[in-house]
N, C-alpha and C positions, 0 to 999 in steps of 0.2 A: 531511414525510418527507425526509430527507437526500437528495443528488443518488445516491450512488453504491446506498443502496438501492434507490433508483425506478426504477433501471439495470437491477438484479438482478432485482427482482419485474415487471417489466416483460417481460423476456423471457423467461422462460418459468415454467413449473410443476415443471418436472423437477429433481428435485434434485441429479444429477448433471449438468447444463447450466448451473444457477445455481453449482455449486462452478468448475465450469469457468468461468464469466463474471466472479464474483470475484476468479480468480486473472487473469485476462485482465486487467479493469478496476487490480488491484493494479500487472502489470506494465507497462503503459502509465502507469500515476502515477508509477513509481520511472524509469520512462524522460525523460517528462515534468520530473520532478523536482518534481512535484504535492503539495507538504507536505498540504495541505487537504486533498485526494483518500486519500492515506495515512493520516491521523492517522485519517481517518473508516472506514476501512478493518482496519487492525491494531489485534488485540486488546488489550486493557492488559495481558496477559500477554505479549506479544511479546518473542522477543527475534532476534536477529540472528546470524549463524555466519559468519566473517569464514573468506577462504581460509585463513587463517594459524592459525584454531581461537580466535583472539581472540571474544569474546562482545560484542555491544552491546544495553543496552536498547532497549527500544520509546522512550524519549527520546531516546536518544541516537545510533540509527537517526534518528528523525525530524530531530534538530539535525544531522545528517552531510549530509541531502537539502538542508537551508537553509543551510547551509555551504558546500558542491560548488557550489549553483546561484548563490550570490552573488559565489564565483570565477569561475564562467565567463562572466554576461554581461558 
């Protein structure tokens, strides 16, 4: 079982607590800058809404998180 499933089904039954944990564990990855944690996380339907109304794929989300982080350290 994947790490961020075993996260989800782990804590609790309620399936309103699990959507809540998902989005939790999501936004601590994109903070992180957790590409692994993300990729395992976001649908293959995903796509992204940029402030600007710009669209990005679930790729291209994911290579923006590996881009950002390899500028910064």
């Amino acid at each position: 079982m994947r790490l961020a499933s075993a996260q989800v089904s782990q804590a609790c039954s309620d399936p309103q607590a699990q959507v809540m944990r998902v989005l939790t564990l999501q936004a601590e990855a994109g903070i992180r800058r957790d590409v692994a944690t993300l990729d395992e996380l976001l649908d293959s339907k995903y796509f992204h809404t940029n402030p600007d109304g710009s669209v990005m794929t679930r790729a291209e989300t994911l290579q923006s998180y590996k881009n950002a982080h390899a500028v910064h350290v």
